[in-house]
C-alpha positions in Angstrom: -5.0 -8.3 22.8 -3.4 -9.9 25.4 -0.9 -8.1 28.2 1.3 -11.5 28.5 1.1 -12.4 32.3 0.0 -8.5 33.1 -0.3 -8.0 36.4 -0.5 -4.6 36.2 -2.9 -1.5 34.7 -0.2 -0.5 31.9 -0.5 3.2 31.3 1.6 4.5 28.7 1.2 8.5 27.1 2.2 9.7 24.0 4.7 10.5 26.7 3.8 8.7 29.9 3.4 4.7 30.1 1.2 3.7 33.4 1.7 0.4 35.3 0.0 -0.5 38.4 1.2 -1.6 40.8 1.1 -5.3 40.9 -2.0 -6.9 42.7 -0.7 -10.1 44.2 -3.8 -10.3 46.3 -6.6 -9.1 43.5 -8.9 -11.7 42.5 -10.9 -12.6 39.7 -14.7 -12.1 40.4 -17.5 -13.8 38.9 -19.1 -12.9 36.1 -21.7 -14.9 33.7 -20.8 -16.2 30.6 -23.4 -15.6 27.4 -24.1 -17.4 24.5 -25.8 -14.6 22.7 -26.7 -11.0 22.7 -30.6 -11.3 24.5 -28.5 -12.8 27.1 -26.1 -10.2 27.3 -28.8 -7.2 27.5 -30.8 -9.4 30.3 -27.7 -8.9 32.1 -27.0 -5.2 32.1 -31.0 -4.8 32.3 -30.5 -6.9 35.9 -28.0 -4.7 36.9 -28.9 -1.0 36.0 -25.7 -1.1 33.6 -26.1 2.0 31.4 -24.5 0.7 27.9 -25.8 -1.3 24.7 -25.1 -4.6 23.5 -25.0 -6.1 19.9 -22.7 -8.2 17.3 -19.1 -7.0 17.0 -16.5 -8.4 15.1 -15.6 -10.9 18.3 -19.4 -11.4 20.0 -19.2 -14.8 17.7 -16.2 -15.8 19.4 -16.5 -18.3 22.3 -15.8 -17.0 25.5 -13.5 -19.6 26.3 -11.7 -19.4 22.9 -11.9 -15.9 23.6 -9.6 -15.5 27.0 -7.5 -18.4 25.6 -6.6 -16.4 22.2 -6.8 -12.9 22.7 -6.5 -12.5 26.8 -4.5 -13.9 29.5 -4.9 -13.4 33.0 -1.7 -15.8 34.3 0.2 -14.8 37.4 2.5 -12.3 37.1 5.0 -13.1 40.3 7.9 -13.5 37.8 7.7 -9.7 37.1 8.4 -8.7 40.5 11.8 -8.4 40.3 12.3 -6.4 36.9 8.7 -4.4 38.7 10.4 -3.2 42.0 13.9 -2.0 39.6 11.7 0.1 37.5 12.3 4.1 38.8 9.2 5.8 40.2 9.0 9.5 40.9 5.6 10.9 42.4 4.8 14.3 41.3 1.9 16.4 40.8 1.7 18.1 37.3 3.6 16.4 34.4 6.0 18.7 31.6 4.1 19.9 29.2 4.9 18.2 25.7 5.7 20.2 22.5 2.2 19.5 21.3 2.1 22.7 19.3 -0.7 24.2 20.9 -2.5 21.8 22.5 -3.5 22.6 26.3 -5.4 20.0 27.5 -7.3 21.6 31.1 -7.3 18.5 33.5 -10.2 20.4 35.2 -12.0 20.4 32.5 -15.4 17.9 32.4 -14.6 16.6 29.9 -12.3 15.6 27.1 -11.2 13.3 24.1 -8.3 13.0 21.5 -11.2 12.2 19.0 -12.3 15.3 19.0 -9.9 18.3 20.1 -10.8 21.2 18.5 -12.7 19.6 15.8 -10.1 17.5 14.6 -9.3 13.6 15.4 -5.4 12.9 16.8 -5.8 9.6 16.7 -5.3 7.0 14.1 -7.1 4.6 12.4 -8.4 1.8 14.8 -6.7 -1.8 13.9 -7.9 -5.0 14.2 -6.0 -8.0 16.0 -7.7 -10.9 15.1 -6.9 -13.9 16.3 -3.7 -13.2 18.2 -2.8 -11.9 21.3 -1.2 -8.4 20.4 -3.1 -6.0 22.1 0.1 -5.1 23.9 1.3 -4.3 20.3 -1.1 -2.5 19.2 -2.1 -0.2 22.2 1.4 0.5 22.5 1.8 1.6 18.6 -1.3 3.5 18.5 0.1 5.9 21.5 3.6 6.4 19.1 1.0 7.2 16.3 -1.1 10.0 18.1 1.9 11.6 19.8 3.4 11.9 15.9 0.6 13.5 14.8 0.6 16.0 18.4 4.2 16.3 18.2 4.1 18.1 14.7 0.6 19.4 15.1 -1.1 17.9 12.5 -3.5 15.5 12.9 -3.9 14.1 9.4 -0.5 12.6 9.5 -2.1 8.9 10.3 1.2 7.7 10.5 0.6 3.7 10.2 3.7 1.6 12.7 3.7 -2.1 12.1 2.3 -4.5 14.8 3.2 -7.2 12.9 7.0 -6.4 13.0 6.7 -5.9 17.2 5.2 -9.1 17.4 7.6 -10.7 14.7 10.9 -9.0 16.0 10.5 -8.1 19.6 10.9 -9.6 22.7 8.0 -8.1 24.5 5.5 -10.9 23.2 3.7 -13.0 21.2 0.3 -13.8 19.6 0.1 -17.3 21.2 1.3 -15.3 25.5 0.6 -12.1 24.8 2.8 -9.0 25.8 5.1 -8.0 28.6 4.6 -4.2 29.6 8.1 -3.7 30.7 9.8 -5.4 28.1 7.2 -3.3 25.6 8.3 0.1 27.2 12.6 -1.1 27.1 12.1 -2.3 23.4 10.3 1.2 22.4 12.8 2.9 23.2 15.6 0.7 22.3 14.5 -1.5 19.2 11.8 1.0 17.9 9.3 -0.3 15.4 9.1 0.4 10.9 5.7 2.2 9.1 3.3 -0.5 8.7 3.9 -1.4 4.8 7.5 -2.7 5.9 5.6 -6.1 7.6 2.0 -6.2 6.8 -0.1 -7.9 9.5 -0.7 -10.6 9.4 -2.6 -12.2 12.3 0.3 -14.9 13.2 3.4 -14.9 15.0 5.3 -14.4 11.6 9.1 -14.1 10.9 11.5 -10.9 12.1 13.3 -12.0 8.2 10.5 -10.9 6.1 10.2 -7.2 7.5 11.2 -5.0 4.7 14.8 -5.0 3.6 15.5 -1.3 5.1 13.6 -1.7 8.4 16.0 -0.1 10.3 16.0 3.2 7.6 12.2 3.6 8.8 12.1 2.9 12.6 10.5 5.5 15.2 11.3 5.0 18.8 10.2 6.6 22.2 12.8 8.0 24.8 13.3 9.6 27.9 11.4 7.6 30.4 10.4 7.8 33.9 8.1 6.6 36.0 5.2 8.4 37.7 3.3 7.6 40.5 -0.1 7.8 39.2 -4.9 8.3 40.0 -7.0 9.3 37.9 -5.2 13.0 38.3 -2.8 11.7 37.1 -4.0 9.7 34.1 -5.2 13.1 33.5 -2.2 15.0 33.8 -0.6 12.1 31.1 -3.4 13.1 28.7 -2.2 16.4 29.1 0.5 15.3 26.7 -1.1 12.4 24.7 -2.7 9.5 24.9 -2.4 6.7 28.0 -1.2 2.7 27.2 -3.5 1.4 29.8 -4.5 -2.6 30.8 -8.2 -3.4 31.5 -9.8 -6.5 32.5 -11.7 -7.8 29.8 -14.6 -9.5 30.1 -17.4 -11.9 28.2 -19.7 -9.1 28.6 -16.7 -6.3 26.7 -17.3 -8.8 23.5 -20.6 -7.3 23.2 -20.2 -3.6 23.7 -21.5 -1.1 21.2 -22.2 1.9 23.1 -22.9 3.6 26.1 -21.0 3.8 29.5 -19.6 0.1 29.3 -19.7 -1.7 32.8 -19.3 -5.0 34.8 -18.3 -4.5 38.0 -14.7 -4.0 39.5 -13.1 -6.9 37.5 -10.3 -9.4 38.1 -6.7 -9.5 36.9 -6.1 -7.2 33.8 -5.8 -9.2 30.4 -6.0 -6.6 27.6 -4.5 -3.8 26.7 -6.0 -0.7 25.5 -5.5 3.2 24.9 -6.6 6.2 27.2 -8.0 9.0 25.0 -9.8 11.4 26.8 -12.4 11.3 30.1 -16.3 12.4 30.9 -16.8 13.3 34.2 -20.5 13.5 33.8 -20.6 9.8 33.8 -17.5 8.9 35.4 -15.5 7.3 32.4 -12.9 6.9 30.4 -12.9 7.4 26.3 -10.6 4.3 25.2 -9.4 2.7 22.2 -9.6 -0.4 21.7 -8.1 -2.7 18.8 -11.1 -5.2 17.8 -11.7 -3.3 14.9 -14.2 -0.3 14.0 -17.4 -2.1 14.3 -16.7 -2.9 17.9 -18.1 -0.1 20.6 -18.2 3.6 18.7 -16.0 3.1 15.5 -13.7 0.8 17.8 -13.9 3.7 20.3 -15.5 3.0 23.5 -16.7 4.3 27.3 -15.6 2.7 31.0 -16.9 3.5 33.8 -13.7 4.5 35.9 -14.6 1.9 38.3 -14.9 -1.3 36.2 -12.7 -3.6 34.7 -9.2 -2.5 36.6 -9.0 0.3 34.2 -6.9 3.0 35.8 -5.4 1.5 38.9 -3.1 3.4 41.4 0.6 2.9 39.7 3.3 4.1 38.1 3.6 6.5 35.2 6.4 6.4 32.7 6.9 9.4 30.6 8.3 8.5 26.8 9.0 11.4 24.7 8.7 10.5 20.9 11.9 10.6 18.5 11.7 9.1 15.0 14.5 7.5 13.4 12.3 7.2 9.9 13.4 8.6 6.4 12.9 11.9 5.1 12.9 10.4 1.3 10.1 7.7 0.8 9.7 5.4 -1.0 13.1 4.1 -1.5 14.1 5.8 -5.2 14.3 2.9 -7.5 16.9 2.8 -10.6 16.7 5.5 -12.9 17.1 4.5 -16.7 18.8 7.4 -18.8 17.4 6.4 -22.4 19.5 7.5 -25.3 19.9 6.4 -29.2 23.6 5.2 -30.0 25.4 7.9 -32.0 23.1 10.5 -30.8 22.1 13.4 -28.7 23.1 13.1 -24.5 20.0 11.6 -23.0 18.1 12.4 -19.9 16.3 11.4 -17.4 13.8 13.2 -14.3 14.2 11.9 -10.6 11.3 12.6 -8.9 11.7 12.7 -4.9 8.4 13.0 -2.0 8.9 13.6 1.4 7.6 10.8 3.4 4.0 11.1 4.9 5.8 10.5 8.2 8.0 13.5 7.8 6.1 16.6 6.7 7.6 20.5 6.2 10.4 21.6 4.7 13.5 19.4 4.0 17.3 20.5 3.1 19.1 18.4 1.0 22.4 18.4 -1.0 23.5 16.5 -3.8 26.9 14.7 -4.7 28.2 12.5 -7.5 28.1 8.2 -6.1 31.4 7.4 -8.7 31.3 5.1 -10.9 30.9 4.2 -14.6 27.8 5.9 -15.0 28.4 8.6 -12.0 31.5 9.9 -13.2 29.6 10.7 -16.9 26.5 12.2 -15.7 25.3 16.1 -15.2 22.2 17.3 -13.4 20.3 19.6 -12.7 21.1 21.0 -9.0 23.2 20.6 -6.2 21.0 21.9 -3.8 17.6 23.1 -2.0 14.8 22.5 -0.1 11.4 19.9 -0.8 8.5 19.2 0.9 5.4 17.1 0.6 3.3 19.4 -0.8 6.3 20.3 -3.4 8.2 17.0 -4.8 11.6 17.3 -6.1 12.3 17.1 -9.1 15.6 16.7 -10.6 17.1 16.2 -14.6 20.1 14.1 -14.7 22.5 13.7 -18.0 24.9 11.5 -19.8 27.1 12.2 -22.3 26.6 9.9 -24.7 30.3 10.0 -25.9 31.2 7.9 -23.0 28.6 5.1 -24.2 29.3 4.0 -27.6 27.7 0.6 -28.1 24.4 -1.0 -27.0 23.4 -2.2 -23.8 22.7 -1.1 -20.5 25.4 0.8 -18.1 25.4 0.6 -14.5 27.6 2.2 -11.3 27.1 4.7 -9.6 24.5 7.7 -9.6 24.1 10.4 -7.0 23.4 10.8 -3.3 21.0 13.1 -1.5 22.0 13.7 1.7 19.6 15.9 4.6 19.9 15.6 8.0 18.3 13.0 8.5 19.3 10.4 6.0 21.6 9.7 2.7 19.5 8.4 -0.2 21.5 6.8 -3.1 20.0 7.5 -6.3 21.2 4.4 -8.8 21.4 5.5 -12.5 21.7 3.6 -15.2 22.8 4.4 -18.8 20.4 2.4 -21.6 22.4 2.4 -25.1 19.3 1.7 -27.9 19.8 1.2 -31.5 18.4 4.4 -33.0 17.7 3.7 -37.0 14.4 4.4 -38.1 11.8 1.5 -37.8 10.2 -0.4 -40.7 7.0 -1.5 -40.7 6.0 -5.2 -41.5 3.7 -7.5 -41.0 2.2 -11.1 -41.6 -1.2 -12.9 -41.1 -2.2 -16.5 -39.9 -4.8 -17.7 -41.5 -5.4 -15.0 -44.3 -9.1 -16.6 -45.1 -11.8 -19.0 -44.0 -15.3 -19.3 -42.5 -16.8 -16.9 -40.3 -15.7 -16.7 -37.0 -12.7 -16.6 -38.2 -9.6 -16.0 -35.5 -6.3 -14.0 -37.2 -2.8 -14.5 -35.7 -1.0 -11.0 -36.7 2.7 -11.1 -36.4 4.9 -8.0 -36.4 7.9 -8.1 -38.6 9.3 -4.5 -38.3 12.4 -4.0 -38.4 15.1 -1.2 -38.3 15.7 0.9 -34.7 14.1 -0.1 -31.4 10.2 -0.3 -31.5 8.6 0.9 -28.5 4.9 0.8 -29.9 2.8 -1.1 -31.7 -0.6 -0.1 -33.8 -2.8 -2.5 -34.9 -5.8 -1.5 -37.0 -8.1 -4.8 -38.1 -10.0 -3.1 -40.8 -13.6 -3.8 -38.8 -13.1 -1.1 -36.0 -10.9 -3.0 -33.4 -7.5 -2.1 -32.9 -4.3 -3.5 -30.8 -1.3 -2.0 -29.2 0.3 -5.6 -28.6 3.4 -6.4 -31.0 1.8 -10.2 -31.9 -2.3 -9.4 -31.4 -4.5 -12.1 -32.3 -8.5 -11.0 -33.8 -11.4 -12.3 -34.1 -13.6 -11.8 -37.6 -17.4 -12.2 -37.5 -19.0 -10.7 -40.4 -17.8 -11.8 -44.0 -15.9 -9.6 -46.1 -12.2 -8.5 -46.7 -10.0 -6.6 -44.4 -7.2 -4.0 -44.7 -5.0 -4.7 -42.1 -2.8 -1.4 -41.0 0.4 -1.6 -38.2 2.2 1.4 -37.0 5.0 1.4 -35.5 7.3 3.7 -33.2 10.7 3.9 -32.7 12.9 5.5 -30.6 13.2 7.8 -33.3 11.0 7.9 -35.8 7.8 5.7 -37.1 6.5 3.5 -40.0 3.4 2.7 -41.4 2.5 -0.6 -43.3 -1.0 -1.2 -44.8 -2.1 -4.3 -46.9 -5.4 -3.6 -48.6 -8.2 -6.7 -48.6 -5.6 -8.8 -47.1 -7.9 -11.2 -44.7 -11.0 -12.3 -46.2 -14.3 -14.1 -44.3 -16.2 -16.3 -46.4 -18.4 -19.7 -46.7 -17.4 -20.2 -49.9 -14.6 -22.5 -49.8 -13.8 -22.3 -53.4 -13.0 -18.5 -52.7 -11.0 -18.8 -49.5 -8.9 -21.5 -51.2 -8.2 -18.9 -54.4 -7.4 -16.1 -52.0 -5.2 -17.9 -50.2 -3.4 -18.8 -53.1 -3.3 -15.5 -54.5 -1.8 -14.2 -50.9 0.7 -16.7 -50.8 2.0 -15.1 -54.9 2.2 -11.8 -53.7 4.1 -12.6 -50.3 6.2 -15.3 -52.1 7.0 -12.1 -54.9 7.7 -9.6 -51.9 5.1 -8.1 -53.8 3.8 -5.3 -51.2 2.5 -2.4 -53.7 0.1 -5.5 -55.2 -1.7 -4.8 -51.5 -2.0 -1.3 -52.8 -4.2 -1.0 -56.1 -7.0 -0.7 -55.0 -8.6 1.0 -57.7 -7.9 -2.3 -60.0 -9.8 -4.3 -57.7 -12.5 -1.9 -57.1 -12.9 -2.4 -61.2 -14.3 -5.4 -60.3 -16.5 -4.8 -57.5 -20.3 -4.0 -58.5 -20.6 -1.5 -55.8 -17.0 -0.3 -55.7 -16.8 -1.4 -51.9 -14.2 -4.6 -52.2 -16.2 -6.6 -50.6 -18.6 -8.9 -53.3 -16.8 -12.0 -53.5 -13.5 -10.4 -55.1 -10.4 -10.9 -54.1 -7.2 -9.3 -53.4 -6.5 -6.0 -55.9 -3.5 -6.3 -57.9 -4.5 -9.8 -59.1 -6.6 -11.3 -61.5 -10.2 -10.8 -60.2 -12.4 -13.7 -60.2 -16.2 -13.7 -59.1 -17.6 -16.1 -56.3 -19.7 -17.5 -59.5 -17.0 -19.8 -61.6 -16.3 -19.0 -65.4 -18.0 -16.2 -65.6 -15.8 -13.2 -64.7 -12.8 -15.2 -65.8 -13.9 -15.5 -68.7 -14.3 -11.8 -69.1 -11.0 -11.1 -67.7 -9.6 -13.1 -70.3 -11.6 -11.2 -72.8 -10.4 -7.6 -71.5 -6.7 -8.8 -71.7 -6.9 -9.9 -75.0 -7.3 -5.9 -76.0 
């Protein structure tokens, strides 16, 4: 995550941002440059270092790929000018934010956000990839925290979109990196949508295909100052959230997994990451860092206070936290208000949750949005209170009088208004044929060798069907309206559909209608015989099955007999015709 041209240590609390002041004269040192981890623990074994090397998500990655991707470590002289109008007021102790409780005792040995009375007030650690966005991400994971201390709750894990500050701000880029002014203006000015409104994506990506209603879901930062800043007063920024910090990055930071990470001073800053806490037992700072959770401690890490040109003598800007984001999420889509035509009013339920982002208690109030379907509607309450532990839930109306043909109605609905948004509610009216349904079917083929595959085509009729029942006589059943089966094992089928209606439901069944044989001569006088009955509109014929059952030696329907209501004929020729012809002479 590159700070674009940083020439500064950006500091920023959940509501302080830190710059140093910038070093015109600081200099890169040297450090090695390591093709693999052996190397890599050689090195801090050389040097005493107290920390642990391994494979992170970005140890594979080149070092010179590396700093040209992810870091940058340019001059920052064209800063100067917008640095020096920056305000900066020194002072010793910092306001206290409303954090709810929290107390955070600078003098205290040690601290972390992680962990504050055995809960975590951070959120989840992100992943950059291969763009330079650190600046956006350190910057959004300070907003986050300070939501969750702001309302005092830290299971909020309120998500902002990186993707949209890179996308839609000025502050940076994933080729350049980020500018820590411009990041701290465009906070507080431009503010920055929940993460599902522009997914990241690892690229520069397009402002245009944010979510439609961006600017209905933005939190922002606001009343800024600047700070002159140590390591009391990184502290005393803590007091009230977490610190936007730069750090020089090094080869050696690919490899960090644990410990007190640490490689000397450093050069130039050319990351960004997040303050969380300090340990004074080892003289470092808790950061967050944004390579993802297998990097460091769960994409946590330790610095010692002296390396990297973490924590630089600077300037500290204070940014309370203000959201602009909806009280009603997601956005409500179109309610359908089902009803038969001729009938009864139908109705519908609007369900309503209060946005993860913006727990407790919400007042709200309801009005009539006018048109064709808002002027004819009812429902249920005008107002009250929700939550998201307690959705609202609210019946809406039509009178069915106003409606009087099929097809679907739309204008108007209602609108919930709170104080902190309108939502529009859109309604729509659906007008359904309401007769009873009829059941009917047909089948395609209706005999032949084994496997044998059965096209089934509904043919109900009547009122709108909304279900469909398929029973195939061998176990398996279907709840598509045109199902297609599959017959292995020989024998005849009765084939059953049910159907549902708006109101109302049918039942067709036609008895030893599909039949599975290798006897050609009997699939050939089946389908004849199907074809009579269907050509008759003969459906009882499907029905007698106690006529072809006369027929069957064990009674079952199944020994090479075929459809009941017909003349019976055996698999063996003559014989049983000629008895039939016998038994209808009497």
């Amino acid at each position: 995550m590159t700070l674009k041209k940083l020439k500064s240590a950006l500091l920023v609390t959940g509501i302080f941002l830190f710059f140093s002041t910038p070093l015109t004269a600081q200099t890169e040192l040297y450090e090695p440059v390591f093709d693999n981890t052996e190397e890599v623990r050689q090195y801090i074994m050389d040097n005493d270092f107290e920390w642990i090397a391994g494979e992170t998500p970005v140890s594979d990655i080149p070092w010179e790929e590396f700093r040209e991707t992810l870091l940058d470590s340019e001059d920052f002289a064209e800063w100067e000018a917008e640095w020096e109008a920056l305000p900066k007021v020194e002072i010793i102790d910092a306001p206290q934010n409303n954090l709810k409780g929290i107390d955070v005792d600078i003098s205290a040995a040690s601290f972390m956000y992680q962990d504050y009375e055995g809960a975590n007030w951070t959120t989840d650690v992100g992943n950059q990839g291969m763009c330079g966005s650190c600046w956006a991400f350190a910057s959004l994971a300070v907003l986050e925290a300070m939501y969750n201390l702001d309302l005092g709750n830290p299971n909020l894990n309120f998500d902002l979109s990186e993707q949209y500050f890179v996308a839609c701000s000025s502050s940076g880029s994933c080729m350049y990196g980020g500018n820590p002014i411009t990041t701290v203006q465009e906070l507080r000015t431009m503010g920055v949508p929940d993460e599902t409104c522009y997914p990241y994506i690892q690229s520069e990506g397009q402002c245009s295909r944010a979510c439609s209603d961006a600017n209905q879901r933005i939190m922002k930062s606001t009343n800024v100052r600047g700070i002159m800043n140590g390591d009391n007063a990184i502290k005393t920024g803590l007091k009230t959230g977490p610190v936007f910090c730069s750090i020089y990055a090094s080869n050696a930071m690919q490899y960090y997994k644990g410990g007190v990470f640490d490689s000397g001073p450093g050069g130039t800053p050319n990351h960004a990451i997040v303050i969380v806490g300090w340990d004074n037992s080892d003289n470092s700072w808790w950061i967050k860092n944004s390579w993802g959770a297998m990097w460091g401690i769960k994409g946590f890490g330790k610095v010692k206070r002296t390396c990297c040109a973490v924590g630089s003598t600077g300037t500290v800007y204070n940014a309370a936290i203000t959201t602009m984001a909806p009280a009603i999420c997601p956005e409500p889509p179109v309610v359908t208000i089902r009803q038969g035509l001729g009938g009864a009013n139908g109705t519908a339920t609007v369900k309503l949750n209060i946005c993860a982002n913006r727990p407790g208690q919400k007042s709200f109030n309801i009005t009539r949005e006018t048109g064709d379907v808002g002027n004819n509607i009812t429902w249920s309450q005008n107002s009250g209170t929700t939550s998201s532990n307690a959705p609202l839930e609210i019946t809406v109306e039509a009178e069915s009088s106003r409606f009087n043909k099929e097809g679907v109605f739309g204008g108007g609905g209602l609108l919930l208004k709170n104080d902190l948004q309108n939502t529009r509610i859109p309604i729509q009216v659906e007008v359904i044929n309401a007769d009873p349904p009829v059941a009917d079917f047909a089948a395609d083929p209706v005999a032949g060798n084994p496997p044998l595959k059965v096209n089934f085509t509904s043919l109900a009729s009547g009122g709108t069907i909304e279900e469909f029942h398929w029973d195939f006589g061998d176990g398996s059943t279907s709840e598509e309206e045109n199902p297609s089966h599959k017959y292995v094992d020989e024998g005849r089928y009765t084939i059953s559909l049910r159907v549902v209606g708006f109101v109302g439901e049918d039942t067709a069944t036609k008895k030893q209608l599909v039949l599975v044989s290798t006897d050609d001569e009997e699939i050939e006088e089946h389908e004849e015989e199907i074809e009579e009955i269907e050509s008759e509109g003969d459906a009882g014929a499907y029905d007698e099955e106690e006529k072809f059952d006369e027929w069957s030696p064990d009674g079952d329907g199944k020994c090479g007999c075929s459809i009941p209501g017909r003349t019976s004929r055996s698999s063996i020729p003559g014989i049983i015709s000629v008895l039939s012809s016998l038994f209808q002479a009497f």
